[in-house]
VEXDO-421867 format. One record per residue (C-alpha): residue in one letter; x, y, z; residue number from 1. Coordinates in steps of 0.1 Angstrom, whole numbers. Example, Ala and Ser with C-alpha at 12.3 -4.5 7.8 and 13.67 -1.06 7.14 Angstrom:
BEGIN
[kolvo "a", [123, -45, 78], 1]
[kolvo "s", [137, -11, 71], 2]
END
This chain:
BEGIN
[kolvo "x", [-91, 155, 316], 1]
[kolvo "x", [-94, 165, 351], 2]
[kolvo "x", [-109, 195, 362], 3]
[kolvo "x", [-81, 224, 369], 4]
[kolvo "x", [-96, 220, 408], 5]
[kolvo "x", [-87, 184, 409], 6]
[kolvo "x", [-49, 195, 406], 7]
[kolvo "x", [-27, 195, 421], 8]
[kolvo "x", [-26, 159, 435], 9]
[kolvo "x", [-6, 133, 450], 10]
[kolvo "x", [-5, 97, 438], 11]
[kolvo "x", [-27, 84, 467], 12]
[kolvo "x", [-55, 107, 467], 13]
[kolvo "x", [-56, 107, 429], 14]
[kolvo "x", [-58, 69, 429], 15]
[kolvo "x", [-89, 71, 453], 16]
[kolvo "x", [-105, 94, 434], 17]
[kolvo "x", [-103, 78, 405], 18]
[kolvo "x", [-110, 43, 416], 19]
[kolvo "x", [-141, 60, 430], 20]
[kolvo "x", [-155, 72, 396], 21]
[kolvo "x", [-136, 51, 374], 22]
[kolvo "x", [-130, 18, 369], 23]
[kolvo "x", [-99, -5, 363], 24]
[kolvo "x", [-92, -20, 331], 25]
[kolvo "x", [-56, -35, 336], 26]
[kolvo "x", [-61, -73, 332], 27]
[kolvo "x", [-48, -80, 365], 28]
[kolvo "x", [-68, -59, 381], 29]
[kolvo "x", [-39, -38, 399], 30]
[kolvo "x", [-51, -2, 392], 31]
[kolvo "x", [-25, 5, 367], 32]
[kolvo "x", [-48, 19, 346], 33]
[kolvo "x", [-80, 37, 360], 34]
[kolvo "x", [-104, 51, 336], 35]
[kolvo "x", [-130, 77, 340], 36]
[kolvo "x", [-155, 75, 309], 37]
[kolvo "x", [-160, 117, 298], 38]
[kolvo "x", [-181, 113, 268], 39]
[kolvo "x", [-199, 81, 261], 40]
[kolvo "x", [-185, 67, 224], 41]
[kolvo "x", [-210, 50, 201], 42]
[kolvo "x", [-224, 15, 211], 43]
[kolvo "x", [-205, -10, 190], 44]
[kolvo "x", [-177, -30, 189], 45]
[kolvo "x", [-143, -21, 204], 46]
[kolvo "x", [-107, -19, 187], 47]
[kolvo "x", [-88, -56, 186], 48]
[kolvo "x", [-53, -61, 187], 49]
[kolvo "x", [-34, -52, 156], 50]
[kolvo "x", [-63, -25, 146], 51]
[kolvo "x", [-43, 8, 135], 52]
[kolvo "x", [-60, 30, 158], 53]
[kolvo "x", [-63, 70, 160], 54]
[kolvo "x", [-63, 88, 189], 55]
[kolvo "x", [-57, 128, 198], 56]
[kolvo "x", [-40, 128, 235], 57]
[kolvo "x", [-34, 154, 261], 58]
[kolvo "x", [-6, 142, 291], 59]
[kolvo "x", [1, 156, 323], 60]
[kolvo "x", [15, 154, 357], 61]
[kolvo "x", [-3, 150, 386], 62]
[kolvo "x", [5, 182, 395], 63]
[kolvo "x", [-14, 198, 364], 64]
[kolvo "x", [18, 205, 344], 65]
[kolvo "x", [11, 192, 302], 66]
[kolvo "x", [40, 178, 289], 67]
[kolvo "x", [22, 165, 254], 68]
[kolvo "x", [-6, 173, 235], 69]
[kolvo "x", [-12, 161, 203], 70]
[kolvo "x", [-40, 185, 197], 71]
[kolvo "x", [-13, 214, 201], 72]
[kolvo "x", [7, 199, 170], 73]
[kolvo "x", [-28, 198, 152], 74]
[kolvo "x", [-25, 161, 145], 75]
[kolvo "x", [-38, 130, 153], 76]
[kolvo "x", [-15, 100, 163], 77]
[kolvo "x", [-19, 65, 149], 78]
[kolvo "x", [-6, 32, 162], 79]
[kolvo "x", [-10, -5, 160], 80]
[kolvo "x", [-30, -14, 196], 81]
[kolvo "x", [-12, -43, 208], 82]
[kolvo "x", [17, -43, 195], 83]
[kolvo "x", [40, -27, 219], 84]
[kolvo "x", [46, 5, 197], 85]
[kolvo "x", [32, 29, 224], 86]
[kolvo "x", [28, 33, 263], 87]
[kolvo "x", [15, -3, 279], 88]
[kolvo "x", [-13, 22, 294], 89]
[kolvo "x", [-23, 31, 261], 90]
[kolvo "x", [-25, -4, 248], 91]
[kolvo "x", [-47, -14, 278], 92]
[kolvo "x", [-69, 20, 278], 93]
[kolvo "x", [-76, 25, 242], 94]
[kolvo "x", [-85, -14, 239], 95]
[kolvo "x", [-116, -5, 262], 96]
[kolvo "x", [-128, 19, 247], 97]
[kolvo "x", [-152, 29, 216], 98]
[kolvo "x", [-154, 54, 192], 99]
[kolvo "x", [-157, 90, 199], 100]
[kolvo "x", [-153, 79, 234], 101]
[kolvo "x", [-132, 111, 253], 102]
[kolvo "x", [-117, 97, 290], 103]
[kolvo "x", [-89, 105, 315], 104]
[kolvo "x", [-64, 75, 326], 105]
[kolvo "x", [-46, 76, 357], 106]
[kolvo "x", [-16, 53, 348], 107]
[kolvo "x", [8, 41, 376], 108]
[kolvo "x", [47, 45, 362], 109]
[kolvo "x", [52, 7, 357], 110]
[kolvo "x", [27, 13, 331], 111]
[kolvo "x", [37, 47, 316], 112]
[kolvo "x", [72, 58, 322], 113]
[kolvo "x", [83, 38, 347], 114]
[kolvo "x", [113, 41, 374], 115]
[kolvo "x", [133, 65, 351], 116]
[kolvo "x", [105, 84, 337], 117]
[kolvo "x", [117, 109, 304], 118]
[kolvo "x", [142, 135, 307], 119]
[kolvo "x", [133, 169, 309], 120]
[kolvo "x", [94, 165, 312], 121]
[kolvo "x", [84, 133, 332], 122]
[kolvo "x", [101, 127, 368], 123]
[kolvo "x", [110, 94, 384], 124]
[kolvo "x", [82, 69, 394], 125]
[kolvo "x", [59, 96, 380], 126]
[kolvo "x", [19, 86, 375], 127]
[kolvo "x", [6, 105, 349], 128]
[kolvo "x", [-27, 109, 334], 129]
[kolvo "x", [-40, 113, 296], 130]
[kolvo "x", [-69, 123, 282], 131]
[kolvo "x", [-77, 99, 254], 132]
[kolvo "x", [-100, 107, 225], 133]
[kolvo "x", [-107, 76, 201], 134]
[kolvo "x", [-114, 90, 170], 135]
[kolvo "x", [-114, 57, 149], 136]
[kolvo "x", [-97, 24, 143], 137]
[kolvo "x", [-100, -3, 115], 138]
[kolvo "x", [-84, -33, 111], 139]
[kolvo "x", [-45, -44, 103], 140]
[kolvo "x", [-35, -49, 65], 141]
[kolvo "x", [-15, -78, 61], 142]
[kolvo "x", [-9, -70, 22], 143]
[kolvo "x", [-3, -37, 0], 144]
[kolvo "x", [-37, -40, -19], 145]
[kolvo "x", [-56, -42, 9], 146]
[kolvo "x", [-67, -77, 2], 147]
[kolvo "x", [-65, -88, 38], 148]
[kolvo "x", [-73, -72, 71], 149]
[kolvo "x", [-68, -87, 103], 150]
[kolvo "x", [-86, -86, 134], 151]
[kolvo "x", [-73, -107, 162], 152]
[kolvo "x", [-97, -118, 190], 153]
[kolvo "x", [-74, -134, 208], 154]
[kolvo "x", [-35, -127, 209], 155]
[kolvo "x", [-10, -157, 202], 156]
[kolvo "x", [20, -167, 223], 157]
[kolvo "x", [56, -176, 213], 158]
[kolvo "x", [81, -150, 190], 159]
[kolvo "x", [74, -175, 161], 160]
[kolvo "x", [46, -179, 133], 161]
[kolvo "x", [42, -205, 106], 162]
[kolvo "x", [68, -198, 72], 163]
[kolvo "x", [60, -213, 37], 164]
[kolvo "x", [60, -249, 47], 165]
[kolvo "x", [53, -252, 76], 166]
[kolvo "x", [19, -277, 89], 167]
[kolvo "x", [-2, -260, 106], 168]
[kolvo "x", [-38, -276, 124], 169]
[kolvo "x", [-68, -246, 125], 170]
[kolvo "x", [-102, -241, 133], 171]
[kolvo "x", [-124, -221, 106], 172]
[kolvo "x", [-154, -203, 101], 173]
[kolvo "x", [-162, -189, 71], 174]
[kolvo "x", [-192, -165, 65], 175]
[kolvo "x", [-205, -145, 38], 176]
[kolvo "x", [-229, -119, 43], 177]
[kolvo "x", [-235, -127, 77], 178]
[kolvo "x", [-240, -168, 63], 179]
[kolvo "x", [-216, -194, 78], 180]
[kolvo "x", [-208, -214, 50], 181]
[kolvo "x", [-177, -234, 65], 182]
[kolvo "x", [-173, -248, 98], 183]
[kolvo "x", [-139, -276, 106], 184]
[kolvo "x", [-108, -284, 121], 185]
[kolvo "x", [-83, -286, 90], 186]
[kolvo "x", [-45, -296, 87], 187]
[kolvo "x", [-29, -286, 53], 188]
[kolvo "x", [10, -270, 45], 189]
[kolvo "x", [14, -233, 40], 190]
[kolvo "x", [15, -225, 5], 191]
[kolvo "x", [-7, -257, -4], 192]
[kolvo "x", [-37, -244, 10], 193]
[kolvo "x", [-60, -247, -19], 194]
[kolvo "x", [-54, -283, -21], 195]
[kolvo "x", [-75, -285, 14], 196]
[kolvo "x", [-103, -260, 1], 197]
[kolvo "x", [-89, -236, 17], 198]
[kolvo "x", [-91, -194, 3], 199]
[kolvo "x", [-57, -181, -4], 200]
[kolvo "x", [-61, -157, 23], 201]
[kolvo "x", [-63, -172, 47], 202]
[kolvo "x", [-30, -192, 35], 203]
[kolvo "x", [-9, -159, 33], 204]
[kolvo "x", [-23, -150, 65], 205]
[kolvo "x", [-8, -177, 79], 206]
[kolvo "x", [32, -164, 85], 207]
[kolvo "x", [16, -133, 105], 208]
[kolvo "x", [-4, -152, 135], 209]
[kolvo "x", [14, -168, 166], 210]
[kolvo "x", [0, -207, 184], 211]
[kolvo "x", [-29, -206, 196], 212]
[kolvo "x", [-40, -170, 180], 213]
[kolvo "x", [-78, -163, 170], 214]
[kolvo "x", [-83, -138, 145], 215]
[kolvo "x", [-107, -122, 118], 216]
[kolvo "x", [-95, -125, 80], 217]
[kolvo "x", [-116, -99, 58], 218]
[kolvo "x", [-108, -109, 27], 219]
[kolvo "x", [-115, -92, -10], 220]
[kolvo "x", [-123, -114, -41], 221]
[kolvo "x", [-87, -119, -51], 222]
[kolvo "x", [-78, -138, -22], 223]
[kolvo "x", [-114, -155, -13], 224]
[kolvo "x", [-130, -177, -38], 225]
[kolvo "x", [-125, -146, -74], 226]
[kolvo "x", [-142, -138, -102], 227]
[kolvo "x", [-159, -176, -101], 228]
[kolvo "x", [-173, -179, -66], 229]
[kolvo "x", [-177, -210, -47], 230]
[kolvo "x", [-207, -229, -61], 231]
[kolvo "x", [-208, -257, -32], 232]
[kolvo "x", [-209, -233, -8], 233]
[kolvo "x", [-234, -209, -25], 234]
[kolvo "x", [-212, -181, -29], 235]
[kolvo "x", [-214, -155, -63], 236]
[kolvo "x", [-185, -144, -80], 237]
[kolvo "x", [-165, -115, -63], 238]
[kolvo "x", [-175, -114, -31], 239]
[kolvo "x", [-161, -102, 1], 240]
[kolvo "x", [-157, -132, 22], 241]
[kolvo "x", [-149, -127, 69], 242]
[kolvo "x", [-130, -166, 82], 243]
[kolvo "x", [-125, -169, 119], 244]
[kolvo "x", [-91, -187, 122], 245]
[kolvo "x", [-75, -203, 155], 246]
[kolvo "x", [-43, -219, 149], 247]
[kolvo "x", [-44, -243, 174], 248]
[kolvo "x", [-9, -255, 162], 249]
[kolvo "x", [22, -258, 135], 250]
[kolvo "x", [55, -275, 127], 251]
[kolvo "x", [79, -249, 108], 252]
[kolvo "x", [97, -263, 77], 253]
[kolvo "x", [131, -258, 77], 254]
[kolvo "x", [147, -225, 66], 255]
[kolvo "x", [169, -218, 38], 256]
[kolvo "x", [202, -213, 59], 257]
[kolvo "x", [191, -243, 77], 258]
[kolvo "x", [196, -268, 44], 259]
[kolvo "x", [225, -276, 19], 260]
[kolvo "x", [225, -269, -16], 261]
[kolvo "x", [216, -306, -24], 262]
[kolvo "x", [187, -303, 1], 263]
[kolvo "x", [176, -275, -14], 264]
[kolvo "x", [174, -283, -53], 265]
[kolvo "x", [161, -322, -45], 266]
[kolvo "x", [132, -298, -30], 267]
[kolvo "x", [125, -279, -58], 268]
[kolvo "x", [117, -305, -82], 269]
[kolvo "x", [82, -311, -62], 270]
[kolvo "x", [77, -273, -50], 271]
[kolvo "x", [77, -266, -89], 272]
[kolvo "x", [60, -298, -97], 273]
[kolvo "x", [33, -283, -75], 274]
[kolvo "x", [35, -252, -90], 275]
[kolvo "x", [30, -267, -124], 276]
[kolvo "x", [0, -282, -111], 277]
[kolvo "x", [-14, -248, -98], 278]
[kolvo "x", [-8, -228, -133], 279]
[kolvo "x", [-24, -253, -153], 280]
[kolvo "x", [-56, -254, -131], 281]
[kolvo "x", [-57, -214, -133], 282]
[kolvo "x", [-48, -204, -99], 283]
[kolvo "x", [-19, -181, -109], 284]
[kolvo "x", [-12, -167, -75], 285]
[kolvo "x", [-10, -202, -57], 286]
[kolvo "x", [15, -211, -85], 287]
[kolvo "x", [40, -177, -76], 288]
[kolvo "x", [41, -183, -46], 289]
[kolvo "x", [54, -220, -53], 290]
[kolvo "x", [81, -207, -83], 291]
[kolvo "x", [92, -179, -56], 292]
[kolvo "x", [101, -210, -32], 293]
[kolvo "x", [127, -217, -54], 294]
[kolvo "x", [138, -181, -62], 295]
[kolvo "x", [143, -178, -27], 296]
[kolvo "x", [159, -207, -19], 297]
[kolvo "x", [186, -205, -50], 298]
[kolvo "x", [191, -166, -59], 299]
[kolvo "x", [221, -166, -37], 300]
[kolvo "x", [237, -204, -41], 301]
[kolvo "x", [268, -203, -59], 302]
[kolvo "x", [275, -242, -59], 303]
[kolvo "x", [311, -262, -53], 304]
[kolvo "x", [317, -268, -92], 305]
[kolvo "x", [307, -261, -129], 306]
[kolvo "x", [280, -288, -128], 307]
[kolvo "x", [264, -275, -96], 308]
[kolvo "x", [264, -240, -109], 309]
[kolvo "x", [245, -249, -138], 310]
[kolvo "x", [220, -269, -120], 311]
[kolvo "x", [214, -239, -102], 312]
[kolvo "x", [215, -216, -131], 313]
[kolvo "x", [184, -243, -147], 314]
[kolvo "x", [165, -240, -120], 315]
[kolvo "x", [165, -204, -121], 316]
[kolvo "x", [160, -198, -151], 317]
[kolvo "x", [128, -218, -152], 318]
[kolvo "x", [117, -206, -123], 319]
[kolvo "x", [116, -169, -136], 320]
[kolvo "x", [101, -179, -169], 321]
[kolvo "x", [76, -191, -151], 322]
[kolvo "x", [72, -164, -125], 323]
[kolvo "x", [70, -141, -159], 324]
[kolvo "x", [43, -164, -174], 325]
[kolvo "x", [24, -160, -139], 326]
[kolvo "x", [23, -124, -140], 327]
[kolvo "x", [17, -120, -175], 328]
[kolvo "x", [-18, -141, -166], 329]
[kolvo "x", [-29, -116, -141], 330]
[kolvo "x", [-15, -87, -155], 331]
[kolvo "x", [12, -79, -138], 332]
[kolvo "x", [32, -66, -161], 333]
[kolvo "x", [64, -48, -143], 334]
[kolvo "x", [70, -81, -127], 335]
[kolvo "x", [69, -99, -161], 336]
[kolvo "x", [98, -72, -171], 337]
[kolvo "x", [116, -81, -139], 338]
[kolvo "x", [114, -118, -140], 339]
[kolvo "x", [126, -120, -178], 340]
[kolvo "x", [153, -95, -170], 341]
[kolvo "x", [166, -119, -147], 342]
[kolvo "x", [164, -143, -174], 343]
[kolvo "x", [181, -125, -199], 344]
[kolvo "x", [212, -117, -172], 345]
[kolvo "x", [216, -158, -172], 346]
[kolvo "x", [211, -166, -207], 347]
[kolvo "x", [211, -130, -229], 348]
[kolvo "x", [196, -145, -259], 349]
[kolvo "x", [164, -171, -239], 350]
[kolvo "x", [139, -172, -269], 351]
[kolvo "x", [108, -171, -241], 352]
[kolvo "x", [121, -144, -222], 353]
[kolvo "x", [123, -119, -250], 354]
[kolvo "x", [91, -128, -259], 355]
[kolvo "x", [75, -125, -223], 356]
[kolvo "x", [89, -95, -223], 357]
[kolvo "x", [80, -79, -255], 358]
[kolvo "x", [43, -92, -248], 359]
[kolvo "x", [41, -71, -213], 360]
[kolvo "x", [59, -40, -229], 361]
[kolvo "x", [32, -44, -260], 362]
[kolvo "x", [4, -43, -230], 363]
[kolvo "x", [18, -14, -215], 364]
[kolvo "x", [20, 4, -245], 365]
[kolvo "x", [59, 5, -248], 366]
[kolvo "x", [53, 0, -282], 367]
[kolvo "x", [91, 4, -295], 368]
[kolvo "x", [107, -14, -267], 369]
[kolvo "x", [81, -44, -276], 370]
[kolvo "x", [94, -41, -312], 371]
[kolvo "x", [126, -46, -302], 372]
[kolvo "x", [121, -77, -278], 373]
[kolvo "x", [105, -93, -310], 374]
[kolvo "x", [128, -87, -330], 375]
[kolvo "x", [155, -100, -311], 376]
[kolvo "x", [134, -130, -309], 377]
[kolvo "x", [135, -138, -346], 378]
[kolvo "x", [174, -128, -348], 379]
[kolvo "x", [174, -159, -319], 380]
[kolvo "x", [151, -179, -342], 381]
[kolvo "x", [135, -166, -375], 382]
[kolvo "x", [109, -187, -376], 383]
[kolvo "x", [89, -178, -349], 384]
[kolvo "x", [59, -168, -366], 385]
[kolvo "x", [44, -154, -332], 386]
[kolvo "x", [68, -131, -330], 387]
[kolvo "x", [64, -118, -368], 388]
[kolvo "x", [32, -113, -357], 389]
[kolvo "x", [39, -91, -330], 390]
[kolvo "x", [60, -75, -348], 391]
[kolvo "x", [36, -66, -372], 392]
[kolvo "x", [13, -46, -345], 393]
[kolvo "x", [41, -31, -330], 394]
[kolvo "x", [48, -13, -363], 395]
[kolvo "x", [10, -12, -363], 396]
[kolvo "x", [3, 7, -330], 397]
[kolvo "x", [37, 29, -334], 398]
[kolvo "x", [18, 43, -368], 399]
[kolvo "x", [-14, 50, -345], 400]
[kolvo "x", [4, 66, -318], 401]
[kolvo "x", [24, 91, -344], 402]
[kolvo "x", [-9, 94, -368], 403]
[kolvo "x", [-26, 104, -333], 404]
[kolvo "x", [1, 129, -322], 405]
[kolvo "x", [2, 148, -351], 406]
[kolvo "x", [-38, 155, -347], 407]
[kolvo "x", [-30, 163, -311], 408]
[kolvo "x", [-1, 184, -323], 409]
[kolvo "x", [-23, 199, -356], 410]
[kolvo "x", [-52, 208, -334], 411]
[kolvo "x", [-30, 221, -307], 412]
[kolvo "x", [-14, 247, -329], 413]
[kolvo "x", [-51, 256, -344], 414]
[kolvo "x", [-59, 263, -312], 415]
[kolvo "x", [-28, 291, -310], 416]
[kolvo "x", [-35, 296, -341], 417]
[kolvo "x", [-68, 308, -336], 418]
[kolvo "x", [-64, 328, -299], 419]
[kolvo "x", [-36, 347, -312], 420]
[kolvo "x", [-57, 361, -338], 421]
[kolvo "x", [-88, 367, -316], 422]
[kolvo "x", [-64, 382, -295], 423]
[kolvo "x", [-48, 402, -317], 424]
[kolvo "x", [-80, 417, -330], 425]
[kolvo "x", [-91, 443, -300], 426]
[kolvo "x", [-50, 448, -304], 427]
[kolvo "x", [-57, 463, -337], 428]
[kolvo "x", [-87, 482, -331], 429]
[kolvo "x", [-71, 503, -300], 430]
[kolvo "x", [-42, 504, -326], 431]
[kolvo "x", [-65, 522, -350], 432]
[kolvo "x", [-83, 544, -324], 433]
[kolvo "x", [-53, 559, -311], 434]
[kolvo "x", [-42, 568, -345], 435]
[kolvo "x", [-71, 580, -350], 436]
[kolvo "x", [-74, 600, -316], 437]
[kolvo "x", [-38, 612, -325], 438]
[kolvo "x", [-43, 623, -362], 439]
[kolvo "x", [-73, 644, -348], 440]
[kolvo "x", [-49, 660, -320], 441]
[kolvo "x", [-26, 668, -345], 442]
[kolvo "x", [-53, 687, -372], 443]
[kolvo "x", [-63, 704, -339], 444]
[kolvo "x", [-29, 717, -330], 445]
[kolvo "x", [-23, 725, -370], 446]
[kolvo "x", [-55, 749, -370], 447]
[kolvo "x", [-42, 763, -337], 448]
[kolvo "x", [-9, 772, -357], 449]
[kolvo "x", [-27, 782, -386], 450]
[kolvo "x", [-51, 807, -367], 451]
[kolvo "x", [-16, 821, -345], 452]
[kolvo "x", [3, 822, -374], 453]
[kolvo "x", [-1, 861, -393], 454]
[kolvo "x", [-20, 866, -421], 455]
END
């Protein structure tokens, strides 16, 4: 921050003095946002848009007053840079810098708080100045596992991205440990990216970029090229895999509320056909997203008449078997429970439900709620040997699980067993001593009486 002798100040001479030792870093070059570099940050690169980046602040008027500090509160503050969550100041300022880098802003109101300022701490048409420390930043997550980061290079325009669907025409480069190993234009549909060669990562990124949008996928084994690799391209089984991806352009598909019912299930005879096709060739995740077309297009149809209503109910059903199937491959086992529940609402007694669902309560050791999925199964058909078999280690683990509680239980009580009696031992012995120490007070005070008492 400035120096306490630099303030007071009016906007003018602040903006000279600044200008003079800073330098401008509003694209337009307006002086909105003058920096003055305090402490150098490392060399490197600097934070993208989208990077979650952490800062510690310190805000005040021109005229010296602090109205925030983060540092006061003894926390950082995080944000997404770009992304209009903070001051437009902040967005420009913290995009130049690098981290550990420590500066002062001078930012004009149309880029802090504008022509009504903030009630109670920032005046009208106020500059203000902050003194921004970057502590660190790292790229955005697009999924829950971390599977995906994002790094854009160069922001998109338009309010719209590509939806499951949609054709889209990119430019990619993939590298691997610093290798390019992929280099083209490509076209393909969202959701159907593997058909072009194309990692599922990239694919799910998709839905999160804007037209013309350059970016940096990081992507973990799951979504890049698994456990098997990518022989043609040279690449070993789960590695980390970076694709720079402009979308140069897309066509959305239509939405859900923009088609009818008949629309909607002629479509989902080919989105499950495809989906068919990706289970059977072992790409599990490509398949999901393909069965949860149709769950998303159908969950809430009701139809016109009885026949409708159990097209719909079909569709749904066999969409969520397979969904469970999907999940039961890679081990996703709460979703398996989820999926066949949803089954088991439409038809209570579906042979393969029960089953799915005993299987992924057997692998998460739910060993008596398996049982009794399997057994149901045989009351629905008793000759479903599978399901006999199951049964069969069900009963099998249950008799494990008690045989192993009662050691845990046995030893557990030896274990009391034991430190109450080594506890109960010195107990005794001071027991003993002061019985002893009080039968030796007593024979004194007996000979006392003895030698008082006449002869």
């Amino acid at each position: 921050m400035t120096t306490d002798q630099e303030l007071p100040m009016d906007a003018q001479s602040a903006t000279a003095m600044f200008a003079a030792k800073g330098i401008d870093v509003t694209p337009s070059k307006d002086q909105g946002v003058i920096k003055v570099v305090k402490h150098p940050g490392l060399d490197g690169e600097r934070p993208m848009v989208g990077d979650r980046v952490t800062v510690h602040y310190t805000g005040k008027l021109l005229t010296g007053k602090k109205f925030d500090c983060s540092r006061d509160r003894k926390e950082p503050f995080s944000f997404n840079l770009g992304k209009g969550q903070v001051l437009k100041a902040w967005d420009i300022g913290v995009m130049s810098m690098q981290k550990g880098e420590v500066c002062t802003l001078l930012c004009k109101p149309e880029y802090a708080y504008g022509p009504s300022g903030s009630p109670n701490k920032i005046p009208p048409r106020s500059p203000v100045l902050f003194q921004m420390e970057l502590l660190k930043f790292e790229g955005e997550m697009l999924t829950d596992d971390g599977g995906i980061t994002r790094r854009i290079k160069v922001k998109g325009d338009g309010y719209t991205n590509p939806n499951d669907g949609a054709s889209v025409d990119v430019h990619l480069e993939g590298s691997c440990g610093g290798r390019l190993f992929d280099c083209r234009d490509v076209s393909f549909v969202v959701s159907e990216a593997e058909d072009k060669g194309v990692p599922l990562g990239v694919d799910r990124a998709m839905d999160k970029m804007q037209r013309g949008e350059c970016c940096l996928l990081y992507l973990k084994p799951k979504y890049g090229f698994g456990s098997e690799g990518k022989p043609e391209y040279k690449i070993g089984p789960h590695k980390d895999i970076v694709y720079e991806v402009t979308l140069k352009d897309f066509k959305r598909a239509k939405e859900s509320w923009e088609m009818d019912l008949n629309e909607k299930l002629d479509l989902a005879h080919g989105v499950k056909h495809k989906g068919n096709q990706y289970f059977k060739a072992g790409l599990y995740f490509q398949a999901v997203i393909q069965y949860q077309r149709i769950v998303c297009w159908l969950e809430m149809e009701c139809g016109s008449g009885i026949e409708q209503q159990k097209k719909i109910q079909e569709v749904l059903l066999t969409s969520h078997l397979n969904l469970a199937l999907c999940f039961l491959r890679i081990k996703e086992f709460s979703q398996v429970v989820e999926n066949c529940n949803k089954v088991i609402e439409i038809e209570e007694s579906n042979e393969k439900a029960l089953y799915r669902r005993g299987e992924a309560r057997l692998l998460r050791n739910e060993f008596t709620l398996a049982l009794a999925d399997f057994q149901q199964v045989l009351q629905v058909n008793p000759t479903n040997r599978a399901a006999r078999a199951q049964i069969s280690i069900c009963q099998s683990r249950i008799k494990e699980h008690h045989e192993q509680d009662k050691k845990t239980y046995a030893n557990m009580f030896q274990k009391f067993a034991e430190r109450d009696a080594e506890f109960g031992k010195p107990k005794r012995r001071r027991d003993d001593n002061k019985r002893s120490s009080m039968n030796g007070e007593v024979g004194i005070k007996r000979r006392r009486r003895s030698q008082d008492c006449p002869s």
